[in-house]
C-alpha positions in Angstrom: 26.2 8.5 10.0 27.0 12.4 10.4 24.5 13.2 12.4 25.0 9.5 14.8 28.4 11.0 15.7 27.0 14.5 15.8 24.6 12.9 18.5 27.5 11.3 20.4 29.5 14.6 19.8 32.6 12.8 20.6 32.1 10.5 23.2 33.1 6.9 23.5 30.9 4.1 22.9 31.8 0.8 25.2 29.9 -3.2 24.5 28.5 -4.0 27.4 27.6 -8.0 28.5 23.6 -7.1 28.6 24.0 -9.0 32.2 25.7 -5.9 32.6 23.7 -3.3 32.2 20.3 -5.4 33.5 18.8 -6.2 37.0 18.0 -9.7 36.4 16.7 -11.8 33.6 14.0 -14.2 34.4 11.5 -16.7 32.9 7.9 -17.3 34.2 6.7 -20.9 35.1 4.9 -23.9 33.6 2.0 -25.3 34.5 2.9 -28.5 35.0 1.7 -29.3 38.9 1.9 -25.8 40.1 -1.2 -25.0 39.1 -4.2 -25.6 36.4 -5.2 -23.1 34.1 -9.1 -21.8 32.6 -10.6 -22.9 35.9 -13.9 -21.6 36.8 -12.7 -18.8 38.4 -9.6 -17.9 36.0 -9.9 -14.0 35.6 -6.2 -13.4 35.0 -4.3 -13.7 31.8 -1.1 -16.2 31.2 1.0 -14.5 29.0 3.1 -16.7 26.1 4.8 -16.2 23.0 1.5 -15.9 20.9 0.3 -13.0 23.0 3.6 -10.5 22.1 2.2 -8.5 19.3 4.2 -5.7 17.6 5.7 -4.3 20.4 2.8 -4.6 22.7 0.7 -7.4 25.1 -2.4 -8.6 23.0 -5.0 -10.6 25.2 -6.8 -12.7 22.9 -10.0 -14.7 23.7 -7.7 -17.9 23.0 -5.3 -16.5 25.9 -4.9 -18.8 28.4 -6.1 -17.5 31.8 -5.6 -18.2 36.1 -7.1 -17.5 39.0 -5.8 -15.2 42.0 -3.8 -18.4 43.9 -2.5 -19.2 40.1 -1.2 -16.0 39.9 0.5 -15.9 43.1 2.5 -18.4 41.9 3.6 -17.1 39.3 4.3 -13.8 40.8 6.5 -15.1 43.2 8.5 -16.5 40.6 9.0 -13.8 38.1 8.0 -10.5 38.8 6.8 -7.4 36.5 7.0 -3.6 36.6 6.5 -1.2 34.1 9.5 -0.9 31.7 10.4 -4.4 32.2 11.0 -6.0 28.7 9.6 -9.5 27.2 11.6 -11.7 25.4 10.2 -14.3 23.3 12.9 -17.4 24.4 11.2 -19.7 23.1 9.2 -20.9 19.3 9.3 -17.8 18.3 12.5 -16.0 18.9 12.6 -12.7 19.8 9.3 -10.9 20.0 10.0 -8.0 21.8 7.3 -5.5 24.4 8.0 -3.1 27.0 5.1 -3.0 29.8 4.0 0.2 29.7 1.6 0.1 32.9 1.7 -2.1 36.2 0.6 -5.8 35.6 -2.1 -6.5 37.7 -4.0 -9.3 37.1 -1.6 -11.4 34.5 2.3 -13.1 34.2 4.2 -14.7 31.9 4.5 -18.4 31.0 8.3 -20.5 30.8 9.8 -19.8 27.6 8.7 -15.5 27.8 11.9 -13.8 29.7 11.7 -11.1 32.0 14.6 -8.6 31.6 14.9 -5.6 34.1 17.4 -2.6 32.8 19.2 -0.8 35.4 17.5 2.5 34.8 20.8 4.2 36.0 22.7 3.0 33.5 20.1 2.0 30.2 17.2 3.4 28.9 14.4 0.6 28.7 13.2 1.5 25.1 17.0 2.2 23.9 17.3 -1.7 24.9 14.0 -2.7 23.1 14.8 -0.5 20.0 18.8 -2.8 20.2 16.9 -5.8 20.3 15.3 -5.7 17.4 18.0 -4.1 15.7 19.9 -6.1 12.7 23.2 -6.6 14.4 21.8 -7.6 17.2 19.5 -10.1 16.1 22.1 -11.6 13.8 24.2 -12.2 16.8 21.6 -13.7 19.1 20.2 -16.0 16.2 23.8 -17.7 16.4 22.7 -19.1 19.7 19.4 -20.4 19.1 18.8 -24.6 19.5 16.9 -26.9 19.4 14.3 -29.4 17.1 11.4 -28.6 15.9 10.8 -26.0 19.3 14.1 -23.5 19.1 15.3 -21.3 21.8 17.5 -18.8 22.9 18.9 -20.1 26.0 19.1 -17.5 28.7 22.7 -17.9 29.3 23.6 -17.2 25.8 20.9 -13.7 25.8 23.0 -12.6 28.9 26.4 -12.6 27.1 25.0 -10.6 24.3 27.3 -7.4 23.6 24.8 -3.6 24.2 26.4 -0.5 23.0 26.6 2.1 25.7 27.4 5.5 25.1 29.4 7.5 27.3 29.2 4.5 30.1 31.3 6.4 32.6 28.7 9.3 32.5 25.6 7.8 33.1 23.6 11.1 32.8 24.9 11.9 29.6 24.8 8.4 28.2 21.1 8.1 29.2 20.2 11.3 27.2 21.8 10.2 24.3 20.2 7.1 24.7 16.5 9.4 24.8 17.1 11.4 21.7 17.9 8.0 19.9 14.5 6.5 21.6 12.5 9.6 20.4 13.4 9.4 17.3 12.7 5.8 16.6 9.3 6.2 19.1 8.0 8.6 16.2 8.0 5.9 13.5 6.9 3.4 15.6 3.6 6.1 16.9 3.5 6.6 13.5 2.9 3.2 12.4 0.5 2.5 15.1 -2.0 5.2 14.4 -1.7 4.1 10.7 -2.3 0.5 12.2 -5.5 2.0 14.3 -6.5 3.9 10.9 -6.5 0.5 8.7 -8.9 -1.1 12.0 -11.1 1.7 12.0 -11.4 1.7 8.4 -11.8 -2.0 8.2 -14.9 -1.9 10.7 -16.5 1.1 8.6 -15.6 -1.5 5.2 -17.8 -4.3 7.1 -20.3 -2.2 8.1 -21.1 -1.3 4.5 -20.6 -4.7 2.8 -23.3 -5.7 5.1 -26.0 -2.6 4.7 -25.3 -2.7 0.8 -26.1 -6.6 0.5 -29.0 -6.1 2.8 -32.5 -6.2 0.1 -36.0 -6.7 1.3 -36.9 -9.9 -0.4 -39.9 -8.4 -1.8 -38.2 -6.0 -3.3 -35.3 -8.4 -4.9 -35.0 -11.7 -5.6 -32.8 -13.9 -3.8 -31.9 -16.7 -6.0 -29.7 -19.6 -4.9 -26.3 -19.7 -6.5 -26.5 -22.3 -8.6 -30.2 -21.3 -10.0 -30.0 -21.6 -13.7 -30.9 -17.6 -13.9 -27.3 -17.0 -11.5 -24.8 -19.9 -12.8 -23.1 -22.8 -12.2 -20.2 -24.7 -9.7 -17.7 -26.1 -11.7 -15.1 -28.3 -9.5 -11.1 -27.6 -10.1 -9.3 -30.2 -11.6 -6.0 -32.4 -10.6 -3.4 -29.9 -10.5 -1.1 -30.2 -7.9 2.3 -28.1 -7.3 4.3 -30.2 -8.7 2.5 -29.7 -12.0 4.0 -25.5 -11.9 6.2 -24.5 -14.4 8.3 -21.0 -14.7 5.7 -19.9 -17.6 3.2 -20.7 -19.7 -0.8 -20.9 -19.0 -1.9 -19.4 -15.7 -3.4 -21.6 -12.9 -4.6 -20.7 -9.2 -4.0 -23.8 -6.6 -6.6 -23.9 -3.8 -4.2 -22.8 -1.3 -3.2 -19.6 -3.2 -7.2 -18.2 -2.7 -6.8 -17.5 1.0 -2.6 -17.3 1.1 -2.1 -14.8 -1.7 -4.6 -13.9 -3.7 -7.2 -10.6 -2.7 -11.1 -9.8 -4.0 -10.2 -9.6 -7.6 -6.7 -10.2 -9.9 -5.8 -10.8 -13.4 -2.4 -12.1 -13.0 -1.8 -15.8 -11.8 1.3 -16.4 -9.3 2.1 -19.8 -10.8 1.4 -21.6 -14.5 1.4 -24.8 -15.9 2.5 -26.4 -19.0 0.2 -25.7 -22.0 0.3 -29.8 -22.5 -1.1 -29.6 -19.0 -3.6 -27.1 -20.0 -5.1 -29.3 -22.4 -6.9 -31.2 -20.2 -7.2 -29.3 -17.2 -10.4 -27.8 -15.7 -9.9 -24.0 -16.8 -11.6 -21.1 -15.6 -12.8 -17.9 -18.0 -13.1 -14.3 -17.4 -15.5 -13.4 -14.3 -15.4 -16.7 -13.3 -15.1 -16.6 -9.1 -12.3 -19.2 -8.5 -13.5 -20.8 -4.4 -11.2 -22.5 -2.1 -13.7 -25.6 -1.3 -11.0 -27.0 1.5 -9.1 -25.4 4.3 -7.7 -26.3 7.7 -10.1 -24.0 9.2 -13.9 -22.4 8.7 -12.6 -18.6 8.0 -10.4 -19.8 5.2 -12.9 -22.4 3.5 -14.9 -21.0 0.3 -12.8 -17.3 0.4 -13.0 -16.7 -3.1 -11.1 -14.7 -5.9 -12.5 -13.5 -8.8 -10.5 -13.8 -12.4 -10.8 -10.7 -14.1 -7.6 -11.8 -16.6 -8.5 -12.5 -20.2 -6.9 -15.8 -20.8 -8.3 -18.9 -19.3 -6.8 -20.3 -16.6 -6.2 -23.8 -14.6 -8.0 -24.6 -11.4 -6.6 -27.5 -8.9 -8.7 -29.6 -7.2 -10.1 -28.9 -3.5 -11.4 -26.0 -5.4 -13.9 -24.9 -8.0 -15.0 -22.5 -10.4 -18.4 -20.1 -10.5 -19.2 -19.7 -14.0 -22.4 -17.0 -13.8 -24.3 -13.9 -15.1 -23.8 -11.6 -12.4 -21.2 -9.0 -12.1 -17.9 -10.6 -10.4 -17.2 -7.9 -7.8 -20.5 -8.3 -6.8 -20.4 -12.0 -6.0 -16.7 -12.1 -5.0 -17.4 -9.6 -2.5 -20.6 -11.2 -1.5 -18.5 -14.1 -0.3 -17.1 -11.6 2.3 -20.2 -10.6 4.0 -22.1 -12.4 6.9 -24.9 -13.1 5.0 -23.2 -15.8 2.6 -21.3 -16.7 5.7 -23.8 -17.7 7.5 -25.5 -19.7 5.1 -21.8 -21.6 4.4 -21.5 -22.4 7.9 -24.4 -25.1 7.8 -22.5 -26.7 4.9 -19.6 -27.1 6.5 -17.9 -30.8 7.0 -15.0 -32.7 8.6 -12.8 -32.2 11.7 -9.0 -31.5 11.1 -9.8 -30.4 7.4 -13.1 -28.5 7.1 -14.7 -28.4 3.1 -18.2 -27.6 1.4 -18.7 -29.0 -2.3 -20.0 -27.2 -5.0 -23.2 -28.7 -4.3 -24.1 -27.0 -1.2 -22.6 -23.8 -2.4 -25.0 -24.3 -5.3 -27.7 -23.8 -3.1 -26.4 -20.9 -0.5 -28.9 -17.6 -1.3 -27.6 -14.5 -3.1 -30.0 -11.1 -3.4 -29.8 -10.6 -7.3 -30.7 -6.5 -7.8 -30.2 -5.3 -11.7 -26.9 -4.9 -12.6 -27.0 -0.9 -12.2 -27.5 -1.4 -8.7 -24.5 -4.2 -8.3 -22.1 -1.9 -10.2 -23.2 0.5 -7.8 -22.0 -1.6 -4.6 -18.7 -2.4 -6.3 -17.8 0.7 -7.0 -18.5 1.7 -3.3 -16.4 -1.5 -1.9 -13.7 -1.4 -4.6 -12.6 2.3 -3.0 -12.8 0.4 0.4 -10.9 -2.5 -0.7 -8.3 -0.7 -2.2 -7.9 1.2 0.8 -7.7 -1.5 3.3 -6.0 -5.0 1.6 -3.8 -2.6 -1.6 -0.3 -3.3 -1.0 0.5 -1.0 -4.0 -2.2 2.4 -3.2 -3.8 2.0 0.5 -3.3 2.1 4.2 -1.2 -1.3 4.1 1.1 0.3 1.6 1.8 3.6 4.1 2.1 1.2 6.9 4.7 -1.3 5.0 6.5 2.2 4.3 6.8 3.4 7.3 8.1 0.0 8.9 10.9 -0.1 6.1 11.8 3.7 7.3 11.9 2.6 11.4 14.1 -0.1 10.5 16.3 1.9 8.6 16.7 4.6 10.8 17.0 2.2 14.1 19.7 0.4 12.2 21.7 3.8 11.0 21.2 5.0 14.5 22.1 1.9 16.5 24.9 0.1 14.6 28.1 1.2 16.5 31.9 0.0 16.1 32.2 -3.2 17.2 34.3 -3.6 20.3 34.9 -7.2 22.2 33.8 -6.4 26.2 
């Protein structure tokens, strides 16, 4: 806090209405019978909630898009300039970008807000930075309604109190309002080229999973699964949530495999009774435990492999590999395109997709000596670790860095409280 007021060095901070200290603040437009979206000639982008990604405007290939008359449209309802800010209104409550460049061929849907600073009197990114801040969120979230869809009526954002520093000298109150934004910038660059890191490293990570799975079948066998040389599918029992208890024998539910669970572990999140034990369907060491059900193709058959030394309980909508190959190598196997691409075929149902153990009995897997798989893991385990450890890789840096932003942009943001 020492060096906050040696920043303000003295001057008076005032609460502001943020209609205030804004231009306007503005919504985009529905659909509805204005115009219809993903036409033939659709080439721009219609921007909603979904699309306001850390900070920044992600176009997706689910993003809806509109053609030039579309657009027009929607321009003439709401439009954007660089350093205009979007608001998440709606679903999603306060997902915050700045446009950094001049929109050219996209707009914003109803329900993303539009809010234009006056640049004489507050700095775009200061606002952005208050936005997200802790105080501020607190206060907004007091206003949200609504059942199941929530949102932040405008009227309400608008009446929202913004610190201003030294408000009767704009020129001063806008540089203090800059050395607060540079500071807070440099964590948030500093996350993002961590961020670009982790993707560049991911890309090299499935770029090498593929090469080191990659064997000239004349060279090595490739065996299905369930060949009595590679092992067996063993399907989960009947244990449901309701069945976990605070302690007692580890268990891994279905849902757990693609929610919480990485490549490897040997701890369980959750346990059962050891009555229930008794006659569940329980899994051994190296066993690969395999989500067999999920609501969509990605998810179904991601697979974890138990490297603990107690047994432990499997639920149903999922099963067990029981086999003789090293379980790195299959568990990480699962992760290339090669067993993907063989699951795919296997693949049934509409709103929830599964394969049975059956099928994956039969999906092909190269089987080199076990030299050669120890080999590969110990190539993809230094990958793994640092792309998806929480506790020694780039995820961890990035979680850090996030915890230090927000603790600096609430230190430098929170301010006296004063009623406008």
């Amino acid at each position: 806090m020492s060096y906050l007021d040696k920043l303000l060095d003295g001057v008076d901070v005032q609460w502001k209405y943020l209609e205030d200290v804004i231009q306007s603040l503005k919504t985009g437009l529905n659909p509805r019978k204005n115009f219809i979206l993903n036409t033939d000639d659709a080439e721009g982008y219609y921007v909603t909630v979904r699309e306001i990604q850390k900070g920044k405007i992600v176009f997706l290939d689910k993003t809806d898009r509109v053609n030039s008359k579309a657009l027009a449209i929607i321009n003439n309802r709401s439009t954007l300039d660089v350093d205009d800010i979007l608001f998440s209104g709606t679903g999603t409550v306060g997902r915050i970008a700045v446009i950094e460049s001049k929109p050219l061929n996209w707009n914003i849907k109803e329900g993303v807000y539009v809010i234009k600073p006056r640049h004489n009197t507050i700095n775009a990114r200061y606002l952005s930075h208050l936005l997200n801040s802790q105080n501020i969120v607190d206060e907004y979230r007091k206003k949200i309604v609504g059942s199941p869809v929530v949102s932040l009526p405008m009227k309400d954002l608008k009446k929202l109190q913004i610190p201003i520093p030294c408000p009767e000298n704009p020129k001063k109150s806008l540089k203090i309002q800059q050395k607060i934004v540079a500071i807070l910038d440099s964590f948030t660059e500093l996350t993002a080229e961590l961020t670009a890191e982790l993707t560049a490293r991911k890309t090299q990570y499935s770029y090498y999973r593929e090469k080191l799975y990659y064997f000239d079948e004349k060279e090595v066998q490739h065996l299905p699964m369930g060949d009595e040389n590679n092992g067996k599918f063993i399907r989960g029992g009947g244990l449901q949530k309701k069945d976990f208890t605070e302690s007692g024998v580890g268990c891994i539910h279905y849902g757990q495999v693609y929610t919480y669970y990485g490549t490897y572990t040997d701890k369980t999140k959750s346990f059962v009774s050891k009555e229930f034990a008794k006659k569940a369907r329980m899994a051994k060491y190296g066993d690969l435990v395999i989500a067999t059900t999920s609501e969509n193709d990605e998810d179904v058959c991601k697979a974890v492999a138990w490297l603990g030394h107690e047994d432990i309980a499997v639920s149903s909508d999922a099963c067990f590999y029981r086999h003789n190959l090293n379980p790195k190598y299959v568990t990480y196997f699962f992760q290339t395109e090669q067993f993907q691409k063989q699951k795919r075929q296997f693949i049934t149902g509409t709103k929830v997709r599964r394969v049975n153990a059956d099928d994956l009995a039969k999906i092909k897997i190269p089987v080199p000596s076990k030299e050669e798989q120890e080999r590969i893991v110990s190539i993809l385990d230094k990958f793994d670790i640092l792309t998806t450890s929480i506790s020694e890789g780039l995820p961890k840096e990035i979680a850090l860095r996030k915890q230090q932003y927000e603790y600096y942009r609430d230190l430098l943001l929170t301010f006296k409280q004063q009623n406008v």
